[in-house]
C-alpha positions in Angstrom: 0.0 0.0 0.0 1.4 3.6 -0.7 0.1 7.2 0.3 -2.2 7.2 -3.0 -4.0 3.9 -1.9 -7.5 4.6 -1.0 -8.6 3.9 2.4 -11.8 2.2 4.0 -14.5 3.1 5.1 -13.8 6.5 3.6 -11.4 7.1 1.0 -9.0 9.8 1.0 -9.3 12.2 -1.9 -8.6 15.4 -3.4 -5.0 15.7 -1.8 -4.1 18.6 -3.2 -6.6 20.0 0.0 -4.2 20.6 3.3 -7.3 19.8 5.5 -6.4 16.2 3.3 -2.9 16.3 3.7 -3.1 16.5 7.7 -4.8 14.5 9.5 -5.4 13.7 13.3 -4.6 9.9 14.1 -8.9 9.8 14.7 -9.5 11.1 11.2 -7.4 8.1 9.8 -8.8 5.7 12.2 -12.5 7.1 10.6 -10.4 6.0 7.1 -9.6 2.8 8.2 -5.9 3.2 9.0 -5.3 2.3 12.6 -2.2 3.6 15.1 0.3 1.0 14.4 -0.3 1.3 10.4 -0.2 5.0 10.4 3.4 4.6 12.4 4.4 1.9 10.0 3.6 4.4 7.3 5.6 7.3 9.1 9.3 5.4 9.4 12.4 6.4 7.6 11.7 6.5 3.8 7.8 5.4 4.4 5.5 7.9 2.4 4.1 9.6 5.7 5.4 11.8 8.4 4.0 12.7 11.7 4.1 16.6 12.7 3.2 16.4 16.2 1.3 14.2 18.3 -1.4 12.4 16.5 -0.9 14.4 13.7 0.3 13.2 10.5 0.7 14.7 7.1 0.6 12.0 4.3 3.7 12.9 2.4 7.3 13.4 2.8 9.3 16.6 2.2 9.1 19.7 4.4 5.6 21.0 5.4 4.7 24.0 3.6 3.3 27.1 6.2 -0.2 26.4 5.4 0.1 22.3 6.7 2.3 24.0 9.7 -1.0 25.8 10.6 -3.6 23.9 10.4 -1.6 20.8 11.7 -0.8 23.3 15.0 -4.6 23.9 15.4 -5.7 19.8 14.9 -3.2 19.5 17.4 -5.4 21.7 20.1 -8.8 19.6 19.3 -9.8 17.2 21.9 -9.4 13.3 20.8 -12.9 13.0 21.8 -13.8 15.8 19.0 -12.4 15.5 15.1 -13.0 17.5 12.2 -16.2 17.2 10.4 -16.2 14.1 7.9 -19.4 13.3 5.7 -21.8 12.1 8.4 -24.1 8.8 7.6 -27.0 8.2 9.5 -25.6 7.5 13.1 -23.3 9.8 13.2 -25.1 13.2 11.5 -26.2 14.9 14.7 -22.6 14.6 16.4 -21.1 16.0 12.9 -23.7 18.9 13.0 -22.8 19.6 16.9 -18.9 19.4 15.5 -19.4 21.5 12.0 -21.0 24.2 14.2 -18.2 24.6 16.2 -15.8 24.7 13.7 -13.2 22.1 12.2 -11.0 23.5 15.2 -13.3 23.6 17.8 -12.3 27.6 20.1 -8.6 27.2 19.0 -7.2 29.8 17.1 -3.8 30.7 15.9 -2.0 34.2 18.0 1.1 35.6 18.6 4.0 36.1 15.4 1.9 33.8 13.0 -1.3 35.8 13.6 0.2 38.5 13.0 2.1 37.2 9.8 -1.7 36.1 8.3 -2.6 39.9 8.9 0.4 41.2 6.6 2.1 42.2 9.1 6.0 43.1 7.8 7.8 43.9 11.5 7.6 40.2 12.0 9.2 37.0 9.9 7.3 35.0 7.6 5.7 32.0 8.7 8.0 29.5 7.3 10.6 31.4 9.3 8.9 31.0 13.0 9.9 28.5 15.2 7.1 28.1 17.0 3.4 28.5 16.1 1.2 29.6 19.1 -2.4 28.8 19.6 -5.2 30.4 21.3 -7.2 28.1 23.6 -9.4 28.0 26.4 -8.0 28.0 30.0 -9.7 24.6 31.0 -7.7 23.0 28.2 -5.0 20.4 29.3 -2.0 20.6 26.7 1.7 21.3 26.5 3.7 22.5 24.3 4.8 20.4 21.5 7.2 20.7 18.5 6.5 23.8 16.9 3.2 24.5 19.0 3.4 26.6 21.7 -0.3 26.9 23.6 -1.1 30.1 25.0 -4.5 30.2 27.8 -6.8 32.6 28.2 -9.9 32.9 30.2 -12.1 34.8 27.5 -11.6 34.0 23.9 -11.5 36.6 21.4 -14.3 36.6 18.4 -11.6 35.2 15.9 -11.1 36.3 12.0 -10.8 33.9 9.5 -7.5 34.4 7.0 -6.5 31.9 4.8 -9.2 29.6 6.2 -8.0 29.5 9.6 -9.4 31.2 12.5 -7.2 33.8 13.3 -7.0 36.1 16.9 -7.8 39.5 16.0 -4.7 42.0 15.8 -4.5 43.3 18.9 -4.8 40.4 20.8 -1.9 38.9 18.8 -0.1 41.6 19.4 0.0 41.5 23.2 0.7 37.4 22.7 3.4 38.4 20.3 5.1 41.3 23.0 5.0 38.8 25.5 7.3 37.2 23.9 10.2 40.0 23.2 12.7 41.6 25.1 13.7 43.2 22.7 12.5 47.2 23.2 13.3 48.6 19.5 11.2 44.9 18.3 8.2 45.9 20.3 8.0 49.6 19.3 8.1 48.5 15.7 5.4 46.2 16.5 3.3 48.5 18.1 3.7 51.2 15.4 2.9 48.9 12.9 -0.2 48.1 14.4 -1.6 51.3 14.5 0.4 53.3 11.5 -0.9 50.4 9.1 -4.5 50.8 10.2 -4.7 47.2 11.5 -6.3 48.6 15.0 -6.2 51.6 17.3 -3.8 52.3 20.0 -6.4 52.3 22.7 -7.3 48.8 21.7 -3.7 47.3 22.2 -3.3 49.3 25.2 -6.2 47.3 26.7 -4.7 43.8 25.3 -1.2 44.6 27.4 -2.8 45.7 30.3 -5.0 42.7 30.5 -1.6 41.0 29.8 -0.2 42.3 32.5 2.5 43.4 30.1 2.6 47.2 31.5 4.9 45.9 34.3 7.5 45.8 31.9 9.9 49.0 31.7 10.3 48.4 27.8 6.6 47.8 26.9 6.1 50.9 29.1 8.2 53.2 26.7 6.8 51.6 23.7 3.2 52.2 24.8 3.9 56.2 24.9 5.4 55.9 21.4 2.4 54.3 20.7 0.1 56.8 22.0 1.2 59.2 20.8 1.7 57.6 17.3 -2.3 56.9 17.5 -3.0 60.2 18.6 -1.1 61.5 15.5 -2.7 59.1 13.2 -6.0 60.4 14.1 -6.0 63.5 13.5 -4.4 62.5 10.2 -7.5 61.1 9.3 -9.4 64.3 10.8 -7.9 66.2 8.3 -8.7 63.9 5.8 -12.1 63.5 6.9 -12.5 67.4 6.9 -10.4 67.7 2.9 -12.5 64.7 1.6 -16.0 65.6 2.2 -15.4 69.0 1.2 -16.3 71.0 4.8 -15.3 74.5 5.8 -11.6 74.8 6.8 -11.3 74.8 10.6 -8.9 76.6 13.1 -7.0 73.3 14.3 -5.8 72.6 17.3 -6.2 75.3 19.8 -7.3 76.4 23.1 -10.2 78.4 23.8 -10.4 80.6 26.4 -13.0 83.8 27.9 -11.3 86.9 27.5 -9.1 87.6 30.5 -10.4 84.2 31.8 -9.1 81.2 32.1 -8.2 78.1 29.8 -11.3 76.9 28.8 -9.9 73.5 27.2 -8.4 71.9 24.3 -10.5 70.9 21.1 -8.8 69.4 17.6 -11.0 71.5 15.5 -13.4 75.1 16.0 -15.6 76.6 13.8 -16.1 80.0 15.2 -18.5 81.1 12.4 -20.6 78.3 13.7 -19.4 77.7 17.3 -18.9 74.0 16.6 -15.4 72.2 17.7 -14.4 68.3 17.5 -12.4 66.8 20.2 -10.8 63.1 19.2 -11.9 61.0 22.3 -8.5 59.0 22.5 -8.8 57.9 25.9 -7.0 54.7 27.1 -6.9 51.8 29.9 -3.8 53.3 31.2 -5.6 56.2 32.6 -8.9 56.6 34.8 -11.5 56.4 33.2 -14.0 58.2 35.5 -11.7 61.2 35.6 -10.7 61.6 32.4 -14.2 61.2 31.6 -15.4 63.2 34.1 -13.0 65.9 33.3 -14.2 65.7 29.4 -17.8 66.1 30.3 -17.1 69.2 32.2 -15.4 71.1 29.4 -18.4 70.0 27.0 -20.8 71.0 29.8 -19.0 74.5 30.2 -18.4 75.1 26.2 -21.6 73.9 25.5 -23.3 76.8 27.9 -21.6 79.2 26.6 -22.9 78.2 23.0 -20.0 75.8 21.4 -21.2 72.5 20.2 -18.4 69.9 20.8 -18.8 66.9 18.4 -16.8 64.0 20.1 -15.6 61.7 17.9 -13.4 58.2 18.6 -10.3 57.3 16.5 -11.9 53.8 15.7 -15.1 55.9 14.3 -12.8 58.2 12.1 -11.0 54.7 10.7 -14.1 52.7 10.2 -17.2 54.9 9.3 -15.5 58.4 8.0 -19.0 59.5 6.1 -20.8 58.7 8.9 -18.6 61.4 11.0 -18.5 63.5 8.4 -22.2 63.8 7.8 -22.4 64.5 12.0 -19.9 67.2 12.0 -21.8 68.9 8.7 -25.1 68.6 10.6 -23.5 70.2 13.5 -22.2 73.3 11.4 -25.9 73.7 9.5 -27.8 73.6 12.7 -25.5 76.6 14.3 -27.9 79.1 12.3 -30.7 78.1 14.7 -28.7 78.0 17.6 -28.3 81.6 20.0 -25.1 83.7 19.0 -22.1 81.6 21.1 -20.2 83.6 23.9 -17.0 85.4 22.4 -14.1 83.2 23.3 -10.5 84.0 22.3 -9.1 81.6 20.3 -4.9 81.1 20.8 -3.0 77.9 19.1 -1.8 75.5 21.0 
């Protein structure tokens, strides 16, 4: 028998299919190949190797990044579960109860290859990585094996789905990926990437590390203000875009309003004072309190907004993913200033 022998009950076929080319030992048990024929098969110069435990891949040669992956996640499912297989009579409602929770049950891939499936280039290709780690519930029982590495959390992540794998989203991969490196140049690359390719916003990797526990760490620390203030510049990047793109009136940009002969008022990114409208870019974080800040923002919108200033808050995940929909709030803020009452003079000084 050789690797292009059909097996009973169920043949293999169409091995040009990765989700053919690896298989668990179950999976080949469900094909009529049991454990010591599957070993046989995997022996120097036999046609089979096996990747990890109880997972083969039916061929010789190195595995290409694709069988790494989806050999690293078979590795995670329970011997109890297996990917789905065509179900006969007996077994349909089991496969159904399987299919709906995917061919890989919760796992999903993090860290350096999750971030390599999302393009990122501040890390190595996937062929390149040593090790391959995988996102799995805290109840699971595994170690690390091979090329897996098996990172726990109590909460799983929604997961994307790249290259038809389920993938953690970027900035969960990102804090999986920094708790990895010492290295303090690595992780501010990493970081910047992140946000300066528009794969997520600051605030959200901010929360990821601090949920990691990772803002204990002096280098993290200094790449986190770096990273702030790279997603702070980012944003109003796409202000200004926001404002050139949908054609609205020129603003004054970031300045600091103030009564005459009073005090400082507060900060906004962007005033109107034909219309007495301003836009402040919420970009608060987990690193700071919450209630204050917030407390502290609602004040100056309380005060401007009794002396006659409108202030159009607006989040720098809202100016990457729905810049019409902002656009069309700060226009309808500048048309409705003709029914407002004449605003309060304010002096107006750059910041």
């Amino acid at each position: 028998m050789n690797s292009d022998t059909p097996l009973s009950p169920r043949p293999l076929h169409h091995l040009s299919d990765v989700r053919h080319r690896v298989m668990t030992a179950r999976q080949l048990r469900d094909h009529g190949v049991s454990g010591p024929a599957a070993g046989e098969r995997c022996r120097p110069g036999g046609p089979w190797q096996q990747l990890l435990p109880g997972v083969f891949l039916l061929r010789t040669g190195p595995a290409t990044s694709e069988e790494r992956l989806h050999a690293a996640l078979l590795y995670t499912v329970p011997r109890t579960q297996g990917p789905p297989v065509q179900p006969g009579p007996a077994t349909a409602t089991a496969a159904a109860r399987e299919a709906a929770a995917g061919p890989y049950g919760s796992a999903m891939i993090t860290g350096a290859a999750a971030l390599a499936l999302h393009r990122f280039t501040s890390v190595p290709p996937l062929l390149a990585l040593d090790h391959i780690d995988v996102l799995v519930p805290r109840t699971r029982r595994l170690r690390a094996s091979g090329f897996v590495r098996i990172v726990r959390a109590h909460t799983l992540p929604h997961p994307q789905t790249l290259t038809g794998v389920p993938v953690a989203p970027v900035a969960r991969a990102v804090a999986d990926t920094v708790a990895q490196l010492t290295d303090a140049s690595t992780v501010r690359r990493l970081l910047a990437e992140a946000v300066r390719g528009g794969h997520c916003e600051a605030a959200a990797v901010v929360k990821e590390l601090t949920r990691a526990r990772l803002l204990a760490r002096a280098h993290v620390v200094d790449a986190v203000d770096t990273l702030l203030a790279e997603g702070r510049a980012v944003a109003e990047g796409r202000l200004y875009d926001l404002v050139r793109d949908h054609r609205l009136p020129a603003p004054l940009w970031n300045v600091d309003l103030r009564l005459p002969g009073g005090p400082c008022l507060g900060r906004v990114d962007a005033f109107w004072p034909e219309h007495s409208v301003a836009v402040e870019i919420d970009s608060r974080t987990p690193r700071q309190d919450d209630d204050a800040v917030w407390s502290a923002q609602f004040r100056k919108r309380e005060h401007l907004e009794r002396l006659g200033i409108m202030v159009v808050h607006i989040t720098p995940k809202k100016l990457r993913e729905t810049p019409e929909q902002q656009a069309a709030v700060v226009r309808t803020a500048l048309m409705a200033s003709a029914d407002r009452d004449p605003a309060a003079y304010l002096v107006v000084l750059p910041r």
